[in-house]
C-alpha positions as CSV (number, residue, x, y, z in Angstrom):
1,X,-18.1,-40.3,48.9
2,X,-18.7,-37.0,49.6
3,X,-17.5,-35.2,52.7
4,X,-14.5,-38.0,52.5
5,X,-11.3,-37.2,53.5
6,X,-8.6,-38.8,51.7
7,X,-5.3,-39.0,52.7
8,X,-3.1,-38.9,49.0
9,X,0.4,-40.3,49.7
10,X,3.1,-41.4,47.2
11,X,6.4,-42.9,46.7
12,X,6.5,-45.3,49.5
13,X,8.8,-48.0,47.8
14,X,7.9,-50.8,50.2
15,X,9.2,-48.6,53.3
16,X,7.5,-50.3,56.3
17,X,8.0,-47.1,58.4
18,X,7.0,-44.9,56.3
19,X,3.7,-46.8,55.8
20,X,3.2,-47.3,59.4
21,X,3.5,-43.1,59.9
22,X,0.9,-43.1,57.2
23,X,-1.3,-45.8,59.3
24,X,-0.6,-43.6,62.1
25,X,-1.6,-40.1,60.5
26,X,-4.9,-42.0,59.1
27,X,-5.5,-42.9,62.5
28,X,-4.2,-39.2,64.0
29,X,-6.3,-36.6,61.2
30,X,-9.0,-38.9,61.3
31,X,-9.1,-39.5,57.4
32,X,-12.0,-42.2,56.2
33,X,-9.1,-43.6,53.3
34,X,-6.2,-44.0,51.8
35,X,-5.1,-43.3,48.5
36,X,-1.5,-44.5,47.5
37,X,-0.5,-42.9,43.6
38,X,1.9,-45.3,42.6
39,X,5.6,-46.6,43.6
40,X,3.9,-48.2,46.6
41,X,5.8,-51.9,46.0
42,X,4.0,-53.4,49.2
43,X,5.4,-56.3,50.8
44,X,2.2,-58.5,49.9
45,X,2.1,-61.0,53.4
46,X,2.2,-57.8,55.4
47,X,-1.3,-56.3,56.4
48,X,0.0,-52.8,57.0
49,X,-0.2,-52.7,52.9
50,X,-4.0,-53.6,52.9
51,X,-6.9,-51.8,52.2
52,X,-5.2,-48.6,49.9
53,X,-6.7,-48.0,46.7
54,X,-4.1,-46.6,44.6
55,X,-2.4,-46.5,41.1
56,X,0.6,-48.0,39.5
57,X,3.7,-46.5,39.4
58,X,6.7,-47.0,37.2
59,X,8.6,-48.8,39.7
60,X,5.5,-51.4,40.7
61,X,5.9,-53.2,37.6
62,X,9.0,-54.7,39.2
63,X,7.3,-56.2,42.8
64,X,4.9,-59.5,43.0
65,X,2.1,-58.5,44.9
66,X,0.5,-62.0,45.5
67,X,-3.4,-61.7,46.4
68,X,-2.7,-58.0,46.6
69,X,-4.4,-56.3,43.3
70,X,-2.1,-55.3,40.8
71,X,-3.5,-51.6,40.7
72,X,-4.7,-49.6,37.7
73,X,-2.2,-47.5,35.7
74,X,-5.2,-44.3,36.9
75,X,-8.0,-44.4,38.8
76,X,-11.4,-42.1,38.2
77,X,-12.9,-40.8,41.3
78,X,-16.0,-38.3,41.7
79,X,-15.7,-36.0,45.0
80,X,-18.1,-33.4,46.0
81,X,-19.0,-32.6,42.3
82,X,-15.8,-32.6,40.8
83,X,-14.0,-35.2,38.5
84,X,-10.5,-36.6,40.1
85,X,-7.8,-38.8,38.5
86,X,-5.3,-40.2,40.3
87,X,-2.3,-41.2,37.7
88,X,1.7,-42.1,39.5
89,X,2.8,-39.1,37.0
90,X,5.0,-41.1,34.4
91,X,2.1,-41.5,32.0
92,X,-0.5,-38.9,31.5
93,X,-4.3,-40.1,31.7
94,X,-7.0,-41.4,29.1
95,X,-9.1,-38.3,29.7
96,X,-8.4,-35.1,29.3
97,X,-9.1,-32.7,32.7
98,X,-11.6,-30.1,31.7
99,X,-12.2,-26.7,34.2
100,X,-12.7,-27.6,37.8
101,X,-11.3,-31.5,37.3
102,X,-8.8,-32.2,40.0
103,X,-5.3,-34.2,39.2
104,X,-3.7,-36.0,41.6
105,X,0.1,-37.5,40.8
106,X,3.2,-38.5,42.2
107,X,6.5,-39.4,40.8
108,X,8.4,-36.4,41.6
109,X,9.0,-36.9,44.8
110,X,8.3,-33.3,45.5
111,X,5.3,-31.8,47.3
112,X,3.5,-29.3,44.6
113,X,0.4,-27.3,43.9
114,X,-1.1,-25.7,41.6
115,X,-3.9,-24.2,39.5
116,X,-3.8,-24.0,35.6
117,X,-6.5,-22.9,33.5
118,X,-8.8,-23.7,35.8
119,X,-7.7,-27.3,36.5
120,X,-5.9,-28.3,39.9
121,X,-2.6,-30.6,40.3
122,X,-1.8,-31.7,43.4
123,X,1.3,-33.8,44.5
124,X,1.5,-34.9,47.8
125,X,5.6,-34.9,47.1
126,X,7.0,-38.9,48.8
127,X,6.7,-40.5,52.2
128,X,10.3,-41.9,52.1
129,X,12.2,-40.8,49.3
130,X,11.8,-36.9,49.3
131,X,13.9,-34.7,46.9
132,X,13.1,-31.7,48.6
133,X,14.1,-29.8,52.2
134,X,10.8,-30.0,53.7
135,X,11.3,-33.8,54.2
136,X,8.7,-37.0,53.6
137,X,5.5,-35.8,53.1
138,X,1.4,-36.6,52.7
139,X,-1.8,-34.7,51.4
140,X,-5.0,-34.8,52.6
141,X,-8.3,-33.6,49.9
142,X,-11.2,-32.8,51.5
143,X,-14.2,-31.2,49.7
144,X,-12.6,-27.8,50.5
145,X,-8.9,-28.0,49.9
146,X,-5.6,-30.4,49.4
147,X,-3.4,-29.6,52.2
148,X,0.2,-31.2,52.7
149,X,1.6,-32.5,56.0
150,X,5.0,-33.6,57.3
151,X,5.4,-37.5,57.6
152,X,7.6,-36.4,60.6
153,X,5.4,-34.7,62.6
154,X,2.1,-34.5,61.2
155,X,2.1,-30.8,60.9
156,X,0.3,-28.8,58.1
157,X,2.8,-27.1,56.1
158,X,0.6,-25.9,52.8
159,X,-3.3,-25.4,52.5
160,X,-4.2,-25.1,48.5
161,X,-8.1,-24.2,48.7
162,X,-10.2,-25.2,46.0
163,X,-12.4,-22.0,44.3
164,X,-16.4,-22.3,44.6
165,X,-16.8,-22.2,41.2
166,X,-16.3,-25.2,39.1
């Protein structure tokens, strides 16, 4: 998995445009996947919803998925040394983040990053629900950094780079 990039989106809530400008910035910044954390609620005979890993979120509970997989409440990922959960943000994960483990939630709605004690959140804020100015909204985490771009345009408007020690 290493030298991945992921594009980290959130907060679709079965909007078929929004999901098709994330197909189309998967395509545009040349990401290798996609990872959806939570409040996807695809429409499950659609195949623009295939092929996302991704968590649940509190709203997914409500949506059949069909032969769609029902996703995990977090998922555990391992990327260029470091440890990564994905959680939706509702619920807080079965393992604790230790110094240099990366978090990656949504929920909010509202693009955020940070760095606490040595431990890095990232929110990639909502593709089609945003409760912020700066509109919908995507990451992108590379072995580097976690940047966030605008759904609109596909512009990079914040660059949160990782530090070389873990």
């Amino acid at each position: 998995m290493d030298r991945e990039r992921i594009l980290v989106f959130s907060d679709v809530h079965g909007d078929e445009m929004a999901m098709k400008r994330i197909r189309e910035a998967e395509k545009e910044l040349k990401t290798d996947s996609l990872l959806s954390l939570g409040d996807l609620c695809p429409d499950p005979y659609n195949p623009i919803w295939r092929g996302i890993r991704g968590v649940r979120g509190n709203m997914d509970r409500f949506y059949e998925y069909g032969d769609l997989p029902f996703p995990p409440r977090e998922l555990p990922l391992n990327k260029g040394g470091r440890r990564i959960i994905a959680i939706h943000g509702h619920e807080y994960p079965s393992f604790t983040p230790e110094r240099g483990d990366i978090v990656l939630y949504g929920h909010t709605h509202v693009a955020k990053m940070e760095e606490r004690d040595g431990i890095y959140y990232f929110n990639p804020g909502s593709a089609s629900r945003p409760r912020s100015s700066s509109g919908p909204s995507f990451g992108v985490l590379d072995d580097e950094c976690f940047s966030i771009f605008s759904l609109l345009d596909f512009k990079r408007m914040a660059t949160f780079p990782f530090s070389s020690s873990q």
